[in-house]
N, CA, C, O and CB atoms as a CASP TS submission, in Angstrom:
PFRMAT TS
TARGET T0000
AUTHOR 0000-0000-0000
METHOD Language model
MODEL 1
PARENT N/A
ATOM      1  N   UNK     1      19.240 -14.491  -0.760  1.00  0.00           N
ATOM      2  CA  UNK     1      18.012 -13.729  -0.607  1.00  0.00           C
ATOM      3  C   UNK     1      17.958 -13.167   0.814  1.00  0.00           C
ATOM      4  O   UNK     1      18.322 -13.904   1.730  1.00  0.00           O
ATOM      5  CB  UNK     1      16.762 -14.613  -0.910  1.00  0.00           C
ATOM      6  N   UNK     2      17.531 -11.911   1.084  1.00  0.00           N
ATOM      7  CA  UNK     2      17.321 -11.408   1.966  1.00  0.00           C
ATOM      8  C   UNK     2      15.778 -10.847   2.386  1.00  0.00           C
ATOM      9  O   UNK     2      15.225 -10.131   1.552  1.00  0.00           O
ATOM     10  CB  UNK     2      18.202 -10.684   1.855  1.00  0.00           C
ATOM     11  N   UNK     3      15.278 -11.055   3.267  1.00  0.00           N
ATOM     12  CA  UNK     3      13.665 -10.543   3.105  1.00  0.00           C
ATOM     13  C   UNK     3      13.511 -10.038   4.346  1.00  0.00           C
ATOM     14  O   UNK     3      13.652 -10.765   5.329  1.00  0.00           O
ATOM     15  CB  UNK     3      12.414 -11.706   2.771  1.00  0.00           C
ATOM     16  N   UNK     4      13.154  -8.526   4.469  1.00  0.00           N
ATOM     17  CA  UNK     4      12.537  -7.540   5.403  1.00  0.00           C
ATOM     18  C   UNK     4      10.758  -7.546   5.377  1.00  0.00           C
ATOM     19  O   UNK     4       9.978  -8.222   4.707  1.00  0.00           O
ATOM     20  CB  UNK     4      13.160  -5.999   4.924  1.00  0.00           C
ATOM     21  N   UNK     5      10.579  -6.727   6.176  1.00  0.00           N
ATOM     22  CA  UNK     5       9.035  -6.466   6.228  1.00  0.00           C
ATOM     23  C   UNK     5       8.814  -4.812   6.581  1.00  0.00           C
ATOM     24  O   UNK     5       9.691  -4.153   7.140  1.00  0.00           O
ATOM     25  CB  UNK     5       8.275  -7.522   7.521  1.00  0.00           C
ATOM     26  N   UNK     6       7.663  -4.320   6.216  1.00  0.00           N
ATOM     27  CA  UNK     6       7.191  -2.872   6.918  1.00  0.00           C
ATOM     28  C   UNK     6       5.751  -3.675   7.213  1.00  0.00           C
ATOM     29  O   UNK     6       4.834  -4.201   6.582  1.00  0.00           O
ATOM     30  CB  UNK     6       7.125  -1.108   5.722  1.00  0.00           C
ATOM     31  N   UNK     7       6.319  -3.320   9.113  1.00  0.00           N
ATOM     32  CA  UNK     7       5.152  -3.587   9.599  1.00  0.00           C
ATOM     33  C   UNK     7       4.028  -2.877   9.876  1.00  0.00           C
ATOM     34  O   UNK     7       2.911  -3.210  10.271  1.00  0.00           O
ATOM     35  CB  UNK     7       5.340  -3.992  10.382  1.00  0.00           C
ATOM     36  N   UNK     8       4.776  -1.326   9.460  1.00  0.00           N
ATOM     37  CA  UNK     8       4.002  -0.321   9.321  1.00  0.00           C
ATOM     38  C   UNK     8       2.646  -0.114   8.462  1.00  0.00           C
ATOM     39  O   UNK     8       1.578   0.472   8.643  1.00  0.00           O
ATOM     40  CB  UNK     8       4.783   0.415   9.004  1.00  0.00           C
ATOM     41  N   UNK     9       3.267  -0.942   7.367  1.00  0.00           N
ATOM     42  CA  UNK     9       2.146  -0.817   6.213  1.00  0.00           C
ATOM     43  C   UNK     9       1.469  -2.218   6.125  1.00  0.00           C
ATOM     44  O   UNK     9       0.677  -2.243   5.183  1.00  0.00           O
ATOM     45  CB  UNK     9       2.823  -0.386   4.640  1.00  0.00           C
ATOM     46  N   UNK    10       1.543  -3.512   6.885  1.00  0.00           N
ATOM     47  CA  UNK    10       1.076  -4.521   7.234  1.00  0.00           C
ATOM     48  C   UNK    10       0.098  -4.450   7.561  1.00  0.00           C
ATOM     49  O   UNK    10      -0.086  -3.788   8.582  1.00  0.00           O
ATOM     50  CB  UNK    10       1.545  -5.022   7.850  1.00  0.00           C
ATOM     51  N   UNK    11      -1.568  -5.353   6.607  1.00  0.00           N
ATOM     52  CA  UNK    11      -2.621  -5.162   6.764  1.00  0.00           C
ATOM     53  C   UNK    11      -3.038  -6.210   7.221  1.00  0.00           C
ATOM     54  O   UNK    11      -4.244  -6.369   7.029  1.00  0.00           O
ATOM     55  CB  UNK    11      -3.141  -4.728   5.917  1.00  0.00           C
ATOM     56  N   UNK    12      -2.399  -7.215   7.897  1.00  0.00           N
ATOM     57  CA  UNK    12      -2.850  -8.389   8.310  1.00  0.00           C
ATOM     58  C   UNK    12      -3.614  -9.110   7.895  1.00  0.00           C
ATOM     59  O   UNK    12      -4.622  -9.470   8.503  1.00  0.00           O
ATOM     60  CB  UNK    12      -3.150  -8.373   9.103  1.00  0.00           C
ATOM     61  N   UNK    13      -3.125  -9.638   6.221  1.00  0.00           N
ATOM     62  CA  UNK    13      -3.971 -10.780   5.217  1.00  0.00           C
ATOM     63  C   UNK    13      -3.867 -12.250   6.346  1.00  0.00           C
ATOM     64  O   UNK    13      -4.806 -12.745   6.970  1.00  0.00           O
ATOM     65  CB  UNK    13      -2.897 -11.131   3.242  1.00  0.00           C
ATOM     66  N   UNK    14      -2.245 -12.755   6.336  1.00  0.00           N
ATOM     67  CA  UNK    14      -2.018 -13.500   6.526  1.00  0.00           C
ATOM     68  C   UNK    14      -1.761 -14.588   5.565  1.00  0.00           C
ATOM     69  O   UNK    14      -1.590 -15.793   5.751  1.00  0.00           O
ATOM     70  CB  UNK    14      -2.567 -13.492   7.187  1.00  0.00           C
ATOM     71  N   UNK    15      -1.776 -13.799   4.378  1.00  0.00           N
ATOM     72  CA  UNK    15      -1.042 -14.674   3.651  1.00  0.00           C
ATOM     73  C   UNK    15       0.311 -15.490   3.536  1.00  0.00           C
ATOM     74  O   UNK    15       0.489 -16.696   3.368  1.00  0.00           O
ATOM     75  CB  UNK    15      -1.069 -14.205   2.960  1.00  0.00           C
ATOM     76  N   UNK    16       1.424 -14.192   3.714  1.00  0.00           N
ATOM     77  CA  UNK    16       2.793 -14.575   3.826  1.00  0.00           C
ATOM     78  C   UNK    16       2.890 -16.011   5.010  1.00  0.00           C
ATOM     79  O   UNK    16       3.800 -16.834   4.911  1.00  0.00           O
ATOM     80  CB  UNK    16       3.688 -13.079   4.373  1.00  0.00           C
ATOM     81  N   UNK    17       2.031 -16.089   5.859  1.00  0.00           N
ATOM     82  CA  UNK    17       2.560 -16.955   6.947  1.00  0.00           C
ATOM     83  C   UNK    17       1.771 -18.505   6.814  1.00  0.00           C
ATOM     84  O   UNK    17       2.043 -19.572   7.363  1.00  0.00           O
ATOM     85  CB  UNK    17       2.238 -16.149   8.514  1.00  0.00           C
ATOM     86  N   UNK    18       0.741 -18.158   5.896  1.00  0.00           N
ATOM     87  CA  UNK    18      -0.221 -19.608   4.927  1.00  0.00           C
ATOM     88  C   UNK    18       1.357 -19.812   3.918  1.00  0.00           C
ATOM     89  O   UNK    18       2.266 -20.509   4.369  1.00  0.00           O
ATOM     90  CB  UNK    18      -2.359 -18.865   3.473  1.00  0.00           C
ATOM     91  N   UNK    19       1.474 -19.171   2.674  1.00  0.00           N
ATOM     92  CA  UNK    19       2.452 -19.385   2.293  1.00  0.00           C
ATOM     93  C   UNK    19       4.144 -19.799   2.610  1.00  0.00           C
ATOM     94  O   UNK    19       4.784 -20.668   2.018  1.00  0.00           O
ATOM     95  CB  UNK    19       2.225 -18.726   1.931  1.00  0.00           C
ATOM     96  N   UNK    20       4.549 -19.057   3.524  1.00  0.00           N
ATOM     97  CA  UNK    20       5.869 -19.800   4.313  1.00  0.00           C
ATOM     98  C   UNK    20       5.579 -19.599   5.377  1.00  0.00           C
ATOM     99  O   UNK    20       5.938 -18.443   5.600  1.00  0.00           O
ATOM    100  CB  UNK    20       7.329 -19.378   4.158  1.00  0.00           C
ATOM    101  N   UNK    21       5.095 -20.038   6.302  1.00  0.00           N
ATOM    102  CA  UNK    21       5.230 -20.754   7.824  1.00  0.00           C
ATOM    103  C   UNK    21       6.647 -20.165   8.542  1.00  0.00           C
ATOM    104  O   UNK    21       6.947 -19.343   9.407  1.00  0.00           O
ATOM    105  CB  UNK    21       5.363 -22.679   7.663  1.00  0.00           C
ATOM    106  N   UNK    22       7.480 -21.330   7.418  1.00  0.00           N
ATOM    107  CA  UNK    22       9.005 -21.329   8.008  1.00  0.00           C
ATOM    108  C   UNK    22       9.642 -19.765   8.242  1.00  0.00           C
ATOM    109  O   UNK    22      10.364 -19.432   9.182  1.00  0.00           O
ATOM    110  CB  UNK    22      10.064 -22.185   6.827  1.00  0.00           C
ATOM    111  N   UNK    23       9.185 -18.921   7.152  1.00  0.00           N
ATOM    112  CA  UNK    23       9.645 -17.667   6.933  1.00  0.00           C
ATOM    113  C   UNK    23       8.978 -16.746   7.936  1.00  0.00           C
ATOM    114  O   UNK    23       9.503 -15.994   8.757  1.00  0.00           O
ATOM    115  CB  UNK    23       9.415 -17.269   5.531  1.00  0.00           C
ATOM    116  N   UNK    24       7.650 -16.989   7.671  1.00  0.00           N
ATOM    117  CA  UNK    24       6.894 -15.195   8.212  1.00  0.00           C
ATOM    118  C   UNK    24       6.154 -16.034   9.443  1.00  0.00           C
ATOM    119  O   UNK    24       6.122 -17.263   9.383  1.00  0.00           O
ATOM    120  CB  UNK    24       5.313 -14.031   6.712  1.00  0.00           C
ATOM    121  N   UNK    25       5.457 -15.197  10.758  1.00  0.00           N
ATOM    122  CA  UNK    25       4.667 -15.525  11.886  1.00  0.00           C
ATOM    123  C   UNK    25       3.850 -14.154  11.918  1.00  0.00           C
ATOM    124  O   UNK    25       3.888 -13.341  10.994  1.00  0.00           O
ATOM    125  CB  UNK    25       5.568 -15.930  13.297  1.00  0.00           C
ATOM    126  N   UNK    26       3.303 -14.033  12.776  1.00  0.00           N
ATOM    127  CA  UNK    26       3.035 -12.904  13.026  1.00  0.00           C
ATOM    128  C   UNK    26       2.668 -12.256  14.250  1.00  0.00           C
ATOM    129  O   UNK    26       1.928 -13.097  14.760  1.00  0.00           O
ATOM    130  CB  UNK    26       2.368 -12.750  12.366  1.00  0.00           C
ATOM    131  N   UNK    27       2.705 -11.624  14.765  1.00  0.00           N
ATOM    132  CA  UNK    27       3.380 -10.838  16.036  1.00  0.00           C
ATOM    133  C   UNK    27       1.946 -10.797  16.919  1.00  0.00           C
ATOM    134  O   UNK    27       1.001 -11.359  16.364  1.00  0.00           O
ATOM    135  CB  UNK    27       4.165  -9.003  15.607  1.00  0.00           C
ATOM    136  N   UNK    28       1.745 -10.334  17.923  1.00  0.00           N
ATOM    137  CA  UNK    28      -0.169 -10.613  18.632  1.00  0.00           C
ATOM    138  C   UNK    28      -0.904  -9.895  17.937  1.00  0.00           C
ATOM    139  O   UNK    28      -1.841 -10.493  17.409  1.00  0.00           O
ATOM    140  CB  UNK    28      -0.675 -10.080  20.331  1.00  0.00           C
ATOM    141  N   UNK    29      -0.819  -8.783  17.734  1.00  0.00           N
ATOM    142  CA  UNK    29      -1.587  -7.684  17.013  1.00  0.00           C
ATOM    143  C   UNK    29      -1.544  -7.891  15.266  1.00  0.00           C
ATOM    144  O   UNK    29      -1.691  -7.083  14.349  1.00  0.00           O
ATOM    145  CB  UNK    29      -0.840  -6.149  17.482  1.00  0.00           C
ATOM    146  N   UNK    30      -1.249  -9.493  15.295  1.00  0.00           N
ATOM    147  CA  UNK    30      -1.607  -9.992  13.686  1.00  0.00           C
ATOM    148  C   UNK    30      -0.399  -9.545  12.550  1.00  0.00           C
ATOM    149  O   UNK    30      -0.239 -10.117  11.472  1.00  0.00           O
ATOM    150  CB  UNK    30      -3.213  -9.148  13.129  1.00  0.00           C
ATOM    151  N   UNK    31       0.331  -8.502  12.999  1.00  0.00           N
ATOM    152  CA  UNK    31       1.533  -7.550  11.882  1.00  0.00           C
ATOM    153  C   UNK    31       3.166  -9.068  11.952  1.00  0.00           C
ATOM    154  O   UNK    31       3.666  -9.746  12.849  1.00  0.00           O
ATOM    155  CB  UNK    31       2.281  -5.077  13.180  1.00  0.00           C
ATOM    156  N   UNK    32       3.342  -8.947  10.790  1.00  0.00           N
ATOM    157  CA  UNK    32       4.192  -9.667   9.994  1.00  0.00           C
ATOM    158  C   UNK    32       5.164  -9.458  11.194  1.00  0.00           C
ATOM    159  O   UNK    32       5.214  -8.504  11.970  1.00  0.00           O
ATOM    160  CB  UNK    32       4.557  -9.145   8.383  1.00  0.00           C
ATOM    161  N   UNK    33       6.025 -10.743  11.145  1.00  0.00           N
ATOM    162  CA  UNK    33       7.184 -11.021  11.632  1.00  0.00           C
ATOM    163  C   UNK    33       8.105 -12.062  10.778  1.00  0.00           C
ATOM    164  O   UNK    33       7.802 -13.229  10.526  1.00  0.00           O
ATOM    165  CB  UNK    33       6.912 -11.453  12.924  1.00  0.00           C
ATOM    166  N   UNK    34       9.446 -11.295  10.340  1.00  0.00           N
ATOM    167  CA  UNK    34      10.531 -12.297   9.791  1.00  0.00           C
ATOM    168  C   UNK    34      11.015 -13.306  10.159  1.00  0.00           C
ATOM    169  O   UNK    34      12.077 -12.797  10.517  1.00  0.00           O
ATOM    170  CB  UNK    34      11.423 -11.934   9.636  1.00  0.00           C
ATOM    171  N   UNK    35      11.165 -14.546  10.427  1.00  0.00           N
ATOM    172  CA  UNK    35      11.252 -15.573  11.101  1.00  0.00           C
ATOM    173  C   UNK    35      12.958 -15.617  11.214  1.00  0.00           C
ATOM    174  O   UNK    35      13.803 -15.456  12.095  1.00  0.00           O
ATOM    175  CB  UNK    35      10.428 -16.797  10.405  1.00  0.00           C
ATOM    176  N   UNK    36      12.919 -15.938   9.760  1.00  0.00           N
ATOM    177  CA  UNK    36      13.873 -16.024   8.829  1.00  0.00           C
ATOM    178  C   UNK    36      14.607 -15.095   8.045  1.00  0.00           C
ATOM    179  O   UNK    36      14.276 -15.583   6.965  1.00  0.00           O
ATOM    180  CB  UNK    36      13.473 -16.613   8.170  1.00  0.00           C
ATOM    181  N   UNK    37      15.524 -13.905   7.647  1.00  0.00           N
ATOM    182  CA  UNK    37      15.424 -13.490   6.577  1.00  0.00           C
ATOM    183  C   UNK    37      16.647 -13.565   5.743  1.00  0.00           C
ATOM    184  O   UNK    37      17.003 -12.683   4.962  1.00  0.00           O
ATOM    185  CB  UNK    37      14.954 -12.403   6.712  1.00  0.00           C
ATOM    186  N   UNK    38      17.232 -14.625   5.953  1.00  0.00           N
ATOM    187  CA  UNK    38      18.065 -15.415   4.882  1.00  0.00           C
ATOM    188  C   UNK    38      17.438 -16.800   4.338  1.00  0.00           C
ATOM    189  O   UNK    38      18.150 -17.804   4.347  1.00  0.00           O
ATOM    190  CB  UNK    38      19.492 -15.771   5.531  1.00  0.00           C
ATOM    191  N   UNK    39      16.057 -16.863   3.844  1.00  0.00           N
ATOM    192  CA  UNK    39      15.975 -18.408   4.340  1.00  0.00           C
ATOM    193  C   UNK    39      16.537 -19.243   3.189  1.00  0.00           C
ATOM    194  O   UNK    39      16.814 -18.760   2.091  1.00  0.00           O
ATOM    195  CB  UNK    39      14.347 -18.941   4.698  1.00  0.00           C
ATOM    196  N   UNK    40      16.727 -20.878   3.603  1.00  0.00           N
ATOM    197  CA  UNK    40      17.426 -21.688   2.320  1.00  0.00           C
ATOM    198  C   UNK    40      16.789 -21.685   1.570  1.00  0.00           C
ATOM    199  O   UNK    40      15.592 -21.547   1.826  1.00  0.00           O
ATOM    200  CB  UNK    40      17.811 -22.932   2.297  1.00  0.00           C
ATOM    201  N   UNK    41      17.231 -21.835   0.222  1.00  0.00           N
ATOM    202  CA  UNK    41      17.140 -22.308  -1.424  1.00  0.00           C
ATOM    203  C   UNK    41      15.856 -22.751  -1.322  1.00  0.00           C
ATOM    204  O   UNK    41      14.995 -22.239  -2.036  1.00  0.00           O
ATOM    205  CB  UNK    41      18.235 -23.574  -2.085  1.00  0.00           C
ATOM    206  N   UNK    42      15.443 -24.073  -0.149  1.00  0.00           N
ATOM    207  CA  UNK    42      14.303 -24.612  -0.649  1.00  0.00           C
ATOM    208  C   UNK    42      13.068 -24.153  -0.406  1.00  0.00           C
ATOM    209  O   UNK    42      12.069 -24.791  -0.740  1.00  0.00           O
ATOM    210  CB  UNK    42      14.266 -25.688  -0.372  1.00  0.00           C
ATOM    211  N   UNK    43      13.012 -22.828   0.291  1.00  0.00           N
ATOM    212  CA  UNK    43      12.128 -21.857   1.212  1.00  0.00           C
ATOM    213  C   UNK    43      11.954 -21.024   0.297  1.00  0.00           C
ATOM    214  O   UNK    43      10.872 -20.458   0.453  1.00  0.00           O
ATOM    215  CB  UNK    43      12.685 -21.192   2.560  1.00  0.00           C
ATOM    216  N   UNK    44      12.764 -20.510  -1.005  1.00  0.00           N
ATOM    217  CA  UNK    44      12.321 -19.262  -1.852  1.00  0.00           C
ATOM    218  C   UNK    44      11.562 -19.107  -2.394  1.00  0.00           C
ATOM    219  O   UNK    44      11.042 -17.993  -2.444  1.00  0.00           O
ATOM    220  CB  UNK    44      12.799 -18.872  -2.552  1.00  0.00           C
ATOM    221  N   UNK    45      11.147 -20.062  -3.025  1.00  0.00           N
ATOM    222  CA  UNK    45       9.871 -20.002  -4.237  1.00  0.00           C
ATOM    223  C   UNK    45       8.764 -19.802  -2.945  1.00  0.00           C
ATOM    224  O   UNK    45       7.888 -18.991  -3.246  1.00  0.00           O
ATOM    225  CB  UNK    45       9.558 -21.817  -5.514  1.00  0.00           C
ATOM    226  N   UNK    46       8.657 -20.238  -1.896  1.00  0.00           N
ATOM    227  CA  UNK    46       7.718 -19.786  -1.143  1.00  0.00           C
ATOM    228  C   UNK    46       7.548 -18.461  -0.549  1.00  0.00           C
ATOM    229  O   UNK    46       6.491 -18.017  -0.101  1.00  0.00           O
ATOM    230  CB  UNK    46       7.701 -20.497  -0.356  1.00  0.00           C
ATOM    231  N   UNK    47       8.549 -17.936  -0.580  1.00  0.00           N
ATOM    232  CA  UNK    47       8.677 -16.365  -0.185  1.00  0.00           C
ATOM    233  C   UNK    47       8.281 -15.753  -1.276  1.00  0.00           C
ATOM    234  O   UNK    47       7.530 -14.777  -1.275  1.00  0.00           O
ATOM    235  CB  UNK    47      10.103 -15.793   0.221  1.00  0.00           C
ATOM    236  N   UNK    48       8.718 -16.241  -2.186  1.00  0.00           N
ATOM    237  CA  UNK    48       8.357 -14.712  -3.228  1.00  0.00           C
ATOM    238  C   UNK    48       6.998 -15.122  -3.937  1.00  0.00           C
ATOM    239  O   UNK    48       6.354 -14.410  -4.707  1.00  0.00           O
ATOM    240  CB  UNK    48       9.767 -14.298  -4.733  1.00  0.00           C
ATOM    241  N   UNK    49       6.746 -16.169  -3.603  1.00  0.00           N
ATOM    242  CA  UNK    49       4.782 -15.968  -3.947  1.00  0.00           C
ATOM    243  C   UNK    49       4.063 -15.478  -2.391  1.00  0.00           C
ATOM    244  O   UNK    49       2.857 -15.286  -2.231  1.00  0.00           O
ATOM    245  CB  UNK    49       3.775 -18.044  -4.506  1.00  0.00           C
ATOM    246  N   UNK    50       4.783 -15.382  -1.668  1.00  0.00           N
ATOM    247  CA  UNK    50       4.124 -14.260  -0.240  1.00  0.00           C
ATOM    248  C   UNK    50       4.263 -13.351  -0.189  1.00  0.00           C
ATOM    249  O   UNK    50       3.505 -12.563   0.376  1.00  0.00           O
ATOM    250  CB  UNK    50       4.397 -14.248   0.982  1.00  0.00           C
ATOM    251  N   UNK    51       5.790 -12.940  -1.033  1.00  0.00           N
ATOM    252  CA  UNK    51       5.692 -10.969  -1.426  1.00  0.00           C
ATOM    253  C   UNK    51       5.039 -11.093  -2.475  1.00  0.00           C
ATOM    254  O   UNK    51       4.805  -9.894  -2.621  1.00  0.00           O
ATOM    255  CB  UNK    51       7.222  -9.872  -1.839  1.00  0.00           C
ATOM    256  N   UNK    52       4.667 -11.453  -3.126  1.00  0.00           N
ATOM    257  CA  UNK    52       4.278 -11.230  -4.687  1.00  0.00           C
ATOM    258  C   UNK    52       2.261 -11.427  -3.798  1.00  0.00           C
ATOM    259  O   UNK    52       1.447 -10.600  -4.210  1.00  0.00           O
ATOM    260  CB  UNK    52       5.212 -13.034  -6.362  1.00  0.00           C
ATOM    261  N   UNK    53       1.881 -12.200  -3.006  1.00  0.00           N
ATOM    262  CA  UNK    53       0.717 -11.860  -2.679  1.00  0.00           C
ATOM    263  C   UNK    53      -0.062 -11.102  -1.380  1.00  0.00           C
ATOM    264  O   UNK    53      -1.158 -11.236  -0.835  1.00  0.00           O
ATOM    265  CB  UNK    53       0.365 -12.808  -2.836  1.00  0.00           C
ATOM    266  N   UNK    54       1.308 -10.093  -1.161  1.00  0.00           N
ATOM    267  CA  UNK    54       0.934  -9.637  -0.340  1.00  0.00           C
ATOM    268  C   UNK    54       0.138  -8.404  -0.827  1.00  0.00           C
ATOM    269  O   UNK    54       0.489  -7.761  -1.817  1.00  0.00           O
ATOM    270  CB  UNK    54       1.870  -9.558   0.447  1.00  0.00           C
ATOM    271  N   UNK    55      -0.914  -8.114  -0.109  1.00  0.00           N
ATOM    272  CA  UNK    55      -2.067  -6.804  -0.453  1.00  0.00           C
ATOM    273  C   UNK    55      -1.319  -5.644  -0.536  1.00  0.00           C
ATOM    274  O   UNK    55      -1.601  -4.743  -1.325  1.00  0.00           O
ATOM    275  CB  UNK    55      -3.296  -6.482   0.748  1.00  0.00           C
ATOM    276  N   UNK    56      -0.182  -5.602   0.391  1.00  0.00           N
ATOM    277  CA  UNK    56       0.153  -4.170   0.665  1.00  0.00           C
ATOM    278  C   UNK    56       1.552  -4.168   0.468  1.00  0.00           C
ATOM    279  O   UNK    56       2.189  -3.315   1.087  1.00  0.00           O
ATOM    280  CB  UNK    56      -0.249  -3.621   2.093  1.00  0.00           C
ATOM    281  N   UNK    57       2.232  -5.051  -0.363  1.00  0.00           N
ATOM    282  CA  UNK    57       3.642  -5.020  -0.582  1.00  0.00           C
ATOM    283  C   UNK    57       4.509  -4.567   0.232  1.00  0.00           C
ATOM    284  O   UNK    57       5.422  -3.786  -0.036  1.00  0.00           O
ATOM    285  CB  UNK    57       3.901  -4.468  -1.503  1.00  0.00           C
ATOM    286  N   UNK    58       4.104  -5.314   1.836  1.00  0.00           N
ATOM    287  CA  UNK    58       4.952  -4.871   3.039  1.00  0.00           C
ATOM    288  C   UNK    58       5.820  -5.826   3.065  1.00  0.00           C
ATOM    289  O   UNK    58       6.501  -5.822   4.091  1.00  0.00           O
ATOM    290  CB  UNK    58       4.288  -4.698   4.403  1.00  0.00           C
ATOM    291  N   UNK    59       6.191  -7.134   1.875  1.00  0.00           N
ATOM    292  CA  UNK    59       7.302  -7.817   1.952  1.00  0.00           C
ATOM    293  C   UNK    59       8.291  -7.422   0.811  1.00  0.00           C
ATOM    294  O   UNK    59       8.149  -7.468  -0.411  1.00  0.00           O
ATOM    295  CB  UNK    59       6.961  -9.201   1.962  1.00  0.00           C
ATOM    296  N   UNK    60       9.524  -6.948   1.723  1.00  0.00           N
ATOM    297  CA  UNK    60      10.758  -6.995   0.488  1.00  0.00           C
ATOM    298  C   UNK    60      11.944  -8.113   0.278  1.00  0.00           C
ATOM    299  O   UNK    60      12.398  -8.872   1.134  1.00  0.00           O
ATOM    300  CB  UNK    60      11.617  -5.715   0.671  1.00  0.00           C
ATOM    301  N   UNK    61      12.309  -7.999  -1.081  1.00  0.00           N
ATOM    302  CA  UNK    61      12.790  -9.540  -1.035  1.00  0.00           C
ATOM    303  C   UNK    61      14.367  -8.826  -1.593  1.00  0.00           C
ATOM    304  O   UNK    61      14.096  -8.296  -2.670  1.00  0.00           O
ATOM    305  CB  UNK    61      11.728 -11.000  -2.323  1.00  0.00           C
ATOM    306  N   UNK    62      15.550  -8.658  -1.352  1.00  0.00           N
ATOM    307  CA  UNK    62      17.046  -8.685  -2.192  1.00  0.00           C
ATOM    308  C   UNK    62      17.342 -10.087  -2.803  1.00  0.00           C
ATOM    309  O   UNK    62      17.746 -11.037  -2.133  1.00  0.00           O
ATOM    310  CB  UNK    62      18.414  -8.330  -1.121  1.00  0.00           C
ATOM    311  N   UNK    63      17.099 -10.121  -4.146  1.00  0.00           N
ATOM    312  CA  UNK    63      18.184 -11.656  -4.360  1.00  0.00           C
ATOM    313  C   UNK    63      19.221 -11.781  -4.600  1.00  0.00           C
ATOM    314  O   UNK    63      19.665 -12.876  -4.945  1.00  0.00           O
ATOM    315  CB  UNK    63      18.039 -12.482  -5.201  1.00  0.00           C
ATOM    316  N   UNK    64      20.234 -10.306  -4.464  1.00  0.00           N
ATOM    317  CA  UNK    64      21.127 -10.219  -4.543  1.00  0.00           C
ATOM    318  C   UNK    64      22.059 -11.083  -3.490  1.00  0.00           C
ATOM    319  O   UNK    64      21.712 -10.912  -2.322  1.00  0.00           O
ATOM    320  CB  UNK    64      21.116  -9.111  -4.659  1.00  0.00           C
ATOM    321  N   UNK    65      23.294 -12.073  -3.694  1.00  0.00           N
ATOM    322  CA  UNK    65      23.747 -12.378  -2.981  1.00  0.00           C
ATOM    323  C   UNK    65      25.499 -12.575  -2.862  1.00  0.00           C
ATOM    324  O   UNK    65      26.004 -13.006  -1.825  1.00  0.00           O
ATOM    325  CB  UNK    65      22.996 -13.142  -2.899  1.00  0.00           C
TER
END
């Protein structure tokens, strides 16, 4: 898995970073930061319920690997 962000379109829920910690932070001005964006096996199911609840679908996920 690979996971980017557009911080461009980042509305500062703060969900992604309630949901994975390990994965997402977020930068002073509140906009998403990738921590991680390979993270392990046991980190996924937490990522993709943080893209999947993000407002503005500024998280992308590849599971191609």
């Amino acid at each position: 898995m690979r996971v980017t962000a557009n911080r461009d379109t980042c509305t500062v829920s703060s969900l992604c970073v309630y949901r994975a910690p390990d994965v997402f932070d977020q930068d002073d001005d509140g906009h998403v930061l990738v921590l991680d964006p390979e993270p392990p096996e046991s980190s996924r199911a937490a990522v993709r319920d943080a893209a999947r609840s993000c407002p503005t679908r500024s998280i992308h996920l590849d599971e191609e690997e």
